[in-house]
N, C-alpha and C positions, 0 to 999 in steps of 0.2 A: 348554813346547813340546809334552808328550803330547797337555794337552787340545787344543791347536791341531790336532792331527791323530786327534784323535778325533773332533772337531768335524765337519773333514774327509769321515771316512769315514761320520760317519753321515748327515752331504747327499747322500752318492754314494746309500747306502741308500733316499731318497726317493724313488730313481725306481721300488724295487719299491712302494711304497706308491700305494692309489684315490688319494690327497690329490691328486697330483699330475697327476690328469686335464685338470681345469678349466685349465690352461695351458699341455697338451700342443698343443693345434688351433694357438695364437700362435706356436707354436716351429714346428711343422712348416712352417705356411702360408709359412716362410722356406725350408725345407731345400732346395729345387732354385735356391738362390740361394750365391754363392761365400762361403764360410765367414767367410773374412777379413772380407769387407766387409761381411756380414748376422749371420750366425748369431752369430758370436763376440762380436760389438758389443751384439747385442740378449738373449746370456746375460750381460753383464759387466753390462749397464744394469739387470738385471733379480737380478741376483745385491746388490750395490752399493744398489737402495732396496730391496730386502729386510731389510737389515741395518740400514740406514738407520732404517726405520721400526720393526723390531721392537727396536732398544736402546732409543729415543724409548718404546715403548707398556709395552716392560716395567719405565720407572719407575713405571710408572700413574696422571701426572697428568691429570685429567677433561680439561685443555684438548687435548693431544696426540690423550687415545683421541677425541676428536673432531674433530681434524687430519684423523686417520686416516680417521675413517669420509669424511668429504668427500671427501678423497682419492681413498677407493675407487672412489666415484662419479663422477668427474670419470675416471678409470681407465675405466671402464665406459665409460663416454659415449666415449674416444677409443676404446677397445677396437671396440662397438659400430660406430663408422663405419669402423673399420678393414676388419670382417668383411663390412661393406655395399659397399665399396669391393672385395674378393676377389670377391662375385656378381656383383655390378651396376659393373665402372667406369667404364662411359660415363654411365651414369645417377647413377652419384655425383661426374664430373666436373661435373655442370651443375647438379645440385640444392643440393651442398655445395659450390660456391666459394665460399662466406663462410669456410668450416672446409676449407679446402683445407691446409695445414697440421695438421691435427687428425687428417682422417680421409681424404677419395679420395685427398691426396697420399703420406700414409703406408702407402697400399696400388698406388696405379698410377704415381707419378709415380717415385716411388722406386723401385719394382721394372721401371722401365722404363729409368732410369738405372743400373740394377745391370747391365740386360741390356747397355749400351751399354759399360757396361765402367766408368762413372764414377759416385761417390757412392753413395747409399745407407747409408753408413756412420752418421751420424747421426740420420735416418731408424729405422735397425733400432736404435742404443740408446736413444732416446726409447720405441719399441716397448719398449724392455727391463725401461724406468724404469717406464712405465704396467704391465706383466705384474706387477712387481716389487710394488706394488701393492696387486694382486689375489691374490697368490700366499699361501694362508693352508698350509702345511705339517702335517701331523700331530704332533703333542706327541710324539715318542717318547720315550725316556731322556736320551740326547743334546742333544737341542734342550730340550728341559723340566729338565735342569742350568743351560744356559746360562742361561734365560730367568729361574729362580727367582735367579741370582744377578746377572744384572741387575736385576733387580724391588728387591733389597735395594740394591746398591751402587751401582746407577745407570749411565746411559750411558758409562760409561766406555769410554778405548780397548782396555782389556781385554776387556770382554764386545760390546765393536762388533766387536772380531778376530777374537771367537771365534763369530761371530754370523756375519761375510762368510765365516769359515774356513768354516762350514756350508753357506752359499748357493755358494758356490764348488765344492764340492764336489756340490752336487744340478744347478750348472753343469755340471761335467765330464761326471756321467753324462747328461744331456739333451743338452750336444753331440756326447758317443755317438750318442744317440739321430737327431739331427737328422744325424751321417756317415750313419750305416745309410739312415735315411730318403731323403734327399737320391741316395742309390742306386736306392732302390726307385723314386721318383719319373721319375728319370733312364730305367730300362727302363720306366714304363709310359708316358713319354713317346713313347719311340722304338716303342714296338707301338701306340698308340690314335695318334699320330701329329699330338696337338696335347696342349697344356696346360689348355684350358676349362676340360674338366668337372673338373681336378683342382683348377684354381682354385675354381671354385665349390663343389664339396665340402670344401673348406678352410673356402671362407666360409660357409658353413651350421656348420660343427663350431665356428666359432668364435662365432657372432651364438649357438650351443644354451651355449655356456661362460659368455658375458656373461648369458645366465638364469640359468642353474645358481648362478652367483656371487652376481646381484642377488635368487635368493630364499634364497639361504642355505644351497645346498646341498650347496657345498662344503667347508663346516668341518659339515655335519650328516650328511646322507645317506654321504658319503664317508668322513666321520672313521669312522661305524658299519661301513661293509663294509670298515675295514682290515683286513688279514689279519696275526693276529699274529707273523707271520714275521720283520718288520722290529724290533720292539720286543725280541723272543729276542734278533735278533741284536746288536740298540745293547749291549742288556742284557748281552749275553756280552764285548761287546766294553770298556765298564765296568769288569766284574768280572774280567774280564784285566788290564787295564791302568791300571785306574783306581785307584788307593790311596786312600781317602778317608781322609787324612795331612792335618795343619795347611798352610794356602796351597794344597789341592787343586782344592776345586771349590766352587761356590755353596753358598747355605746351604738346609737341608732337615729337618725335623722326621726325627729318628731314631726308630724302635723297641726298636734296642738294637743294641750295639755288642760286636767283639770284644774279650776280658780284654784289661785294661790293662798297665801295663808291671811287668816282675818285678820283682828284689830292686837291681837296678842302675838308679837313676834317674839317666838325661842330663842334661845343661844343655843346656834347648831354648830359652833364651831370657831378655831381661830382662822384669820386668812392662811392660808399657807404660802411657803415663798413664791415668789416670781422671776428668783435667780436662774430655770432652768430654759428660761427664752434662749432659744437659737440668736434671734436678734430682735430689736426692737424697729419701731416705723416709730414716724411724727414726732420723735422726742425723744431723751434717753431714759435708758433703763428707767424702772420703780421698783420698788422695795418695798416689802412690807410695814416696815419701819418706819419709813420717809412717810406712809400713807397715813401717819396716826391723826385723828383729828378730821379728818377728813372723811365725807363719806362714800362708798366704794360702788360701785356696780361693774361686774367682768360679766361680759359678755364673751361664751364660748359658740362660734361658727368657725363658718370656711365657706370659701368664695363659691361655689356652685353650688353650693345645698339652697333649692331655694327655699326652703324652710327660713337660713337663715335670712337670707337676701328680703323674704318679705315683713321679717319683725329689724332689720336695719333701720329705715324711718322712722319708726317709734324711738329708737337706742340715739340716733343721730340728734334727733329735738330733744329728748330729755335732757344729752348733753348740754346741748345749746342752753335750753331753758335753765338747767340747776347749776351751771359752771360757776355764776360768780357766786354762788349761793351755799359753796361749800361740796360741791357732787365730782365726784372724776370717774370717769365711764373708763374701763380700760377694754381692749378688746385682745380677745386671745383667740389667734388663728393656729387653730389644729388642721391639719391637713386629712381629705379622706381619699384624694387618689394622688398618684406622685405629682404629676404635673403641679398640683397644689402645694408642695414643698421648695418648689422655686421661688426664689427672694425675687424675681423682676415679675415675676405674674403675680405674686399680692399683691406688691406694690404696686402695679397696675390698676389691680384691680379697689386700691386702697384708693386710690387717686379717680378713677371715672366712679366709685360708689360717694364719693363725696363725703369720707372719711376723715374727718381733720383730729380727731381724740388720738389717745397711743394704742398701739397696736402691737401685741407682744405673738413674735411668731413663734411656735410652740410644735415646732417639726420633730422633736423626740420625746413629745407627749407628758415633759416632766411636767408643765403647770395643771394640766388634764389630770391626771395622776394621784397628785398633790392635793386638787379637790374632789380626786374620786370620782370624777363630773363621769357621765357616760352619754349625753346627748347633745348632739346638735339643733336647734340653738340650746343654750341653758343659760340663765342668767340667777346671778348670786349676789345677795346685797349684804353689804358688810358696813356695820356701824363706824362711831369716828374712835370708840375704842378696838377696831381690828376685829370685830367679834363680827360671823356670817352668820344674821338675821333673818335670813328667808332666801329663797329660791323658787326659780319656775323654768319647767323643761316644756320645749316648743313654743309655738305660735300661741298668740289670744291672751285673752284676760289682760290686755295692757293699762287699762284703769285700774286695775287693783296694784298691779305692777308701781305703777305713778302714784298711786296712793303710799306705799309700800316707802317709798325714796324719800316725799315730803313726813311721812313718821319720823322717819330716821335723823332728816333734816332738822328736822322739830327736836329731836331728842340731844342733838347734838347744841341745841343753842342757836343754829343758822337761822335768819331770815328767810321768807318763803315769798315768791312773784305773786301775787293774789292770792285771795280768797280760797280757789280751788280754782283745779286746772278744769282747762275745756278738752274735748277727745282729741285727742294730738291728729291734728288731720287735713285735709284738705283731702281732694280724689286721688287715688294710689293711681297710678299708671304701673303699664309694663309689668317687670316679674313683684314688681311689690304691691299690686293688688292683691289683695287678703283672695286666700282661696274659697271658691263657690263648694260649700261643703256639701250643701243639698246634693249636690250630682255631681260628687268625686266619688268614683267607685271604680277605680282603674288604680292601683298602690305605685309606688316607688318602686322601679325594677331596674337590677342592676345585668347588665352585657356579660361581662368577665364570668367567666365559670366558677369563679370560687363563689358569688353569693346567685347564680342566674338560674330563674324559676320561671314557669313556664313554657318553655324554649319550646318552639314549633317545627324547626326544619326537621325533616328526614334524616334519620339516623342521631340528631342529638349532637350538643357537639365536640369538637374531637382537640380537646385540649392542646395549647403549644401548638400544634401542627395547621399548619397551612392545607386548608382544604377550599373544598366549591361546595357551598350550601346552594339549597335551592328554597323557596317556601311555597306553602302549599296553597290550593286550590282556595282552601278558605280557614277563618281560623274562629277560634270562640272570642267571648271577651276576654281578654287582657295575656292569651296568650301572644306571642311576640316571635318573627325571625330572620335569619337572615339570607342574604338571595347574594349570586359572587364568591368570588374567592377571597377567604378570610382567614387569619389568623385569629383565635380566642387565646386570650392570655388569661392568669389572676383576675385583673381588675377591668381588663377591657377588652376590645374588639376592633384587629389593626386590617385596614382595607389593602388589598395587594393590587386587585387590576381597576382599572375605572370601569363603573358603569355596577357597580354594587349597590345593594338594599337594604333596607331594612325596614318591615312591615311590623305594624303594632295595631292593634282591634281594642280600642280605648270608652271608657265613658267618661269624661271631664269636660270640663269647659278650658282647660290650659294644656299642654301639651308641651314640654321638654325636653329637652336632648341637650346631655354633658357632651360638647366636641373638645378633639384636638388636631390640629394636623400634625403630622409628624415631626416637620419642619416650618417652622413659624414663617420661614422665606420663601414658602409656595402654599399659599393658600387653596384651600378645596372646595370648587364650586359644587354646588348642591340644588335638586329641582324635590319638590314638598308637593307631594297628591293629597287631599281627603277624599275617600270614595272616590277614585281613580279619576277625582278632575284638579284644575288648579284650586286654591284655596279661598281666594278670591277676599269678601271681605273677613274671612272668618281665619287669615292670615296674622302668624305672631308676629310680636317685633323684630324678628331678625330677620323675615322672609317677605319678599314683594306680592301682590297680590297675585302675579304670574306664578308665583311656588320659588320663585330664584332664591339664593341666597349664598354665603361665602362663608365657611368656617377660616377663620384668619386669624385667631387665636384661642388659649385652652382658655373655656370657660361654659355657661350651662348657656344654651341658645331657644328661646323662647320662636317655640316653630306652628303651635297653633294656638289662637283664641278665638271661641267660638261666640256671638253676638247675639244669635237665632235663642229658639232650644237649645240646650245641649242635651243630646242621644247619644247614644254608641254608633261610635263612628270607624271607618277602617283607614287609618294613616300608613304612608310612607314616602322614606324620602331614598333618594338616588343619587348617590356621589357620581361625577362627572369627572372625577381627576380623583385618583389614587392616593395612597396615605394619609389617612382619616383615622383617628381614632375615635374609636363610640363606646360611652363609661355607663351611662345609668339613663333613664327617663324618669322623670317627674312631671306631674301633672297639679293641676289646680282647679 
């Protein structure tokens, strides 16, 4: 119920945000119309496929996102005769009676039937459904929960409710908006002493929003001039009320998490099955069943989170250390972008990570599900009677962690290897050095438009469609873009010609880049600038000190570590050969 009303408050939020320009001119051009029968209908209509369309886009099947984009257009197109119809409605009684329904009736027949006192009501929520649409909102904290856990769990009536709770809520404050308004309109009606020009200036705001929409400038130009005011406040209101506790919120790559549980572990639960593995690595299937007596640790990642990649050498030695002692680590690979759904790249990736435990791949998210889990990494300990004792989401507190196993050990009757353990360690190398938290201040940013924030090119960008970005002169911190001709998809960003970019304005000491090539059988050369020189010693592991390097298979590519200071710095790198995919940066 919280998050339902978190949801809630952070739709009311939207109306401080630019996002919500592009469909303020539709709402008003109703406001000197009776509530009931206009306004209310055409925020319900517009509330309602809002929700509609963003559970649909946030499973991310190709056919949907291009539902959608048709949609849009078809949106536009009625939009467009609508606003034609507020300048012109004699001249679009007579030109558009073909689309008299579409567009002059949805602007003069209908607001002439409002005046008269009768209908209009379905009129203003078709108006609602088309707004509905068009209506691309800003990712705050709020809506980018929702939508990450749609994406995973799919249209469900969960994240549909929590989806309309949103729209419902950016409802309420717009019919604020449109009370107030509908005032305002109301005195300048009674002093200019007709309606025309306020008609027609309606319909100019709204024929400039059907542009604004159709070049893209509503999720580009607008997401950039938000004012962080709105994301503080989601943020704050989250971190109030948000516990991110088992069954809270969608699933989300962690950094690191608060110390796990003391010396008193709950019974939080039975295991749940492990029948819904796609397939299993290293060993056959387990069973809940089979695991009695034993005690458990599942470990939920996926190969390019480097979240997970740096608490893997903690999971691998405990293995090692508690095997004969009664411990079976299982690992459940959930996947977060497709290419992570392929059985020869886990396993790949299961074999150079130096994974010998089972590995249960979890490509339709049934074992994810089953414990409700919602982060990458999470790990779950489950006694030798099946019961889950504790949990910990993200990186850190691995002593508590290890303390946590040898209880369980204990309680079970097992023998333990000493006294107490030492910090499972030696020097992390590579991506499994523990991240420099003092000076990460650069987040996890995803490419693909469905979760992409901050985006810096010119014009924003233009989903599905093959365009030429360019980036700009200079950027803030942690804004990000791209330079070439590019396709943005859902989840990534597919390179068309050689000699493409992409520029990032970072503070970390780690710097990452999820690659793919398109085809595994032509690998994509790549040269890495920081502050437009080579990178020299301050080069990651995948790249030479000259900036070279080869994306030659999908996984996360370790492209700066910085050895100095670390400052804010300005990265980028330049594919040299075409079809490249680019997923997400992480940093450390």
């Amino acid at each position: 119920m919280l998050l339902f009303v978190l949801a809630y408050l952070g739709g009311v939020l939207t109306l401080l945000s630019p996002c919500i320009l592009p469909v303020l001119p539709f709402v008003f051009a109703r406001a000197d119309r009776p509530f009931l029968r206009s306004g209310l209908p055409l925020l319900l209509g517009m509330a309602l496929m809002f929700a509609v369309v963003a559970s649909l886009a946030a499973v991310g099947s190709h056919w949907v996102v291009q539902a959608n984009q048709v949609g849009r257009w078809i949106a536009l197109v009625v939009m467009a005769l609508f606003a034609l119809a507020l300048l012109w409605p004699a001249l679009a009684d007579r030109l558009l009676s073909p689309l008299q329904r579409l567009g002059a009736r949805l602007g003069t027949v209908a607001d002439s039937a409002a005046d008269a006192g009768r209908g209009g009501v379905m009129t203003s929520l078709l108006l609602g459904v088309a707004t509905g649409l068009l209506w691309a909102p800003c990712a705050g904290p709020i809506l980018g929960l929702i939508l990450t856990g749609a994406a995973l769990q799919g249209a469900n009536a969960g994240t549909s409710g929590l989806l309309l709770a949103y729209a419902l809520g950016a409802a309420t404050a717009l019919g604020l908006a449109v009370w107030v308004g509908g005032r305002v309109f109301a005195a300048l009606k009674r002093r200019l002493g007709t309606s025309e020009w306020i008609r027609r200036g309606l319909g100019a705001a709204a024929l400039l929003a059907v542009v604004a929409i159709a070049m893209g400038w509503d999720t580009g130009l607008l997401t950039r001039a938000s004012t962080p005011s709105t994301t503080r406040l989601e943020q704050g209101l989250l971190d109030r009320w948000h516990t991110p506790a088992r069954g809270a919120g969608p699933a989300m790559m962690m950094m690191a998490a608060d110390p796990g549980a003391g010396a008193a572990l709950p019974v939080e639960g039975a295991l749940p099955s492990l029948a819904g593995a796609t397939t299993w690595l290293n060993g056959p299937p387990l069973e809940a069943a089979t695991l009695r007596g034993k005690v458990v640790l599942v470990d939920f990642w996926t190969y390019s989170c480097i979240n997970c990649l740096r608490t893997l050498p903690y999971v691998r030695q405990w293995a090692e250390r508690y095997r004969d002692h009664g411990l079976v680590v299982i690992g459940v690979h959930a996947p977060e972008f497709a290419f992570e759904r392929d059985r020869d790249n886990v396993e790949r990736a299961v074999k150079e990570l130096g994974i010998t435990y089972p590995v249960a791949i979890d490509n339709d998210y049934a074992i994810w599900r089953g414990f409700d889990n919602h982060y990458w990494p999470a790990h779950y300990f489950i006694d030798a009677q099946g019961r889950i004792r504790a949990h910990h989401f993200g990186e850190g507190d691995y002593a508590n962690s290890e303390q946590i196993i040898r209880q369980l050990l204990r309680e079970a009757g097992n023998p333990l290897p000493g006294e107490a353990p030492t910090m499972m360690g030696g020097a992390r190398e590579g991506v499994a050095l523990q991240a420099d938290m003092d000076n990460l201040l650069s987040p996890e940013t995803y490419i693909g438009h469905a979760r992409a924030e901050h985006f810096a090119s010119p014009g924003g960008q233009k989903p599905g469609q093959v365009a030429d970005y360019r980036a700009p002169t200079s950027l803030q911190l942690n804004q990000w873009a791209l330079a070439g001709r590019w396709k943005v998809e859902g989840e990534d960003a597919q390179l068309q010609q050689r000699g493409g970019r992409i520029v990032f304005r970072f503070h970390a000491r780690d710097l990452h880049l999820v690659l793919a090539p398109r085809d595994p059988a032509h690998p994509v050369r790549f040269r890495v600038r920081i502050d437009g020189k080579a990178p020299g010693a301050d080069a990651g592991g995948d790249v030479s000190a000259s900036g070279e390097g080869v994306v030659d298979e999908n996984r996360l590519y370790q492209l700066i570590r910085q050895h100095g200071d670390v400052q804010e710095r300005s990265f980028e790198i330049e594919f040299l050969d075409p079809d490249v995919r680019a997923y997400a940066f992480t940093f450390g």
